[in-house]
MIDREN-396908 format. One record per residue (C-alpha): chain; x, y, z. Coordinates in steps of 0.05 Angstrom, whole numbers, m for minus. Each point is the difference from the previous one (the first is absolute). Example, Ala and Ser with C-alpha at 12.3 -4.5 7.8 and 13.67 -1.06 7.14 Angstrom:
<sites>
A:246:m90:156
A:27:69:m13
</sites>
This chain:
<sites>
A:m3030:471:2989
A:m58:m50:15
A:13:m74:7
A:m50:m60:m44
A:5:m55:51
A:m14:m69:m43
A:m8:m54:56
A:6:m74:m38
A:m15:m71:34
A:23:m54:m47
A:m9:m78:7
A:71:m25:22
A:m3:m43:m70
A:8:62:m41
A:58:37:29
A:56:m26:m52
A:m43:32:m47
A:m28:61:36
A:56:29:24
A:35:8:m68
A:m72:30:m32
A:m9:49:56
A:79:30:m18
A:m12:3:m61
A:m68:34:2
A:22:42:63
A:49:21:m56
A:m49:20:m52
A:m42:42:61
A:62:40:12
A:m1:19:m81
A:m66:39:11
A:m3:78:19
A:10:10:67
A:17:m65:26
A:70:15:33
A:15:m58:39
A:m30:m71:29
A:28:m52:51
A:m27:m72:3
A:m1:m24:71
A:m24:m61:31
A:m51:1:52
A:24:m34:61
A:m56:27:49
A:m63:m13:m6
A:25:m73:m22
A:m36:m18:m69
A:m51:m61:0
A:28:m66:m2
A:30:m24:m70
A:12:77:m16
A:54:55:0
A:m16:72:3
A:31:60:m33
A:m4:78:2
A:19:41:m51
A:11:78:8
A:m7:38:m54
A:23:80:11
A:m35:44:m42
A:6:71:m20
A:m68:26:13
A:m70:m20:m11
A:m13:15:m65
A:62:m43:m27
A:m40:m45:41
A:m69:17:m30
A:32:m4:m68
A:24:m81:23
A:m69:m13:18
A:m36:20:m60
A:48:m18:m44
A:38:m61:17
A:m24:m40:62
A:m49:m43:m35
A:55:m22:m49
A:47:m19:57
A:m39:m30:47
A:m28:m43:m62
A:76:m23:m13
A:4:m34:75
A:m81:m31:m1
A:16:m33:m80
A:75:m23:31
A:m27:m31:71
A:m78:6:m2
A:m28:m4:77
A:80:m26:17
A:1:73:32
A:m41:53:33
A:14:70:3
A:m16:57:38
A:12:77:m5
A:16:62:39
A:16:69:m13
A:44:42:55
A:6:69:m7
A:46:40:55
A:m18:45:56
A:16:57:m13
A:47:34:48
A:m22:60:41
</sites>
């Protein structure tokens, strides 16, 4: 398994809103191949700019081509969704984690 890391600041204004999006399109991620499991966690440290909340969300994945296959297929789709919903109300950032393999 590798983990998508999705790292969101939103303006404070938007959460009512956001939060019920972000379930709902967490829920659509977790329809694609490979996409086993997510958690949405709020960032408490480093402390998000003033009039913002942060959020993480942890997607597990199978393997990287499920993940290729997200990337080339769908990504542009879904992060259009969140950009025509709340325009420059949020930034995002990405990460991919892959394990360590034990020795």
């Amino acid at each position: 398994m590798i983990v998508y890391e999705v790292n969101l600041e939103i303006d404070a204004a938007l959460r009512d809103a956001y939060l019920p999006w972000l379930q709902a399109h967490v829920a659509e991620m977790l329809r694609f191949d490979g996409f086993a499991a997510a958690t949405i966690e709020h960032v408490v440290d480093p402390a998000p700019a003033a009039g913002r909340f942060a959020l993480c969300v942890r997607y597990r994945v199978r393997d990287q081509a499920c993940l290729d296959d997200y990337f080339a297929r769908h990504s542009a789709r879904m992060r259009e969704d969140g950009i025509a919903r709340f325009g420059d109300g949020f930034s995002a950032t990405r990460r991919v984690l892959m394990p360590i393999a034990d020795n």
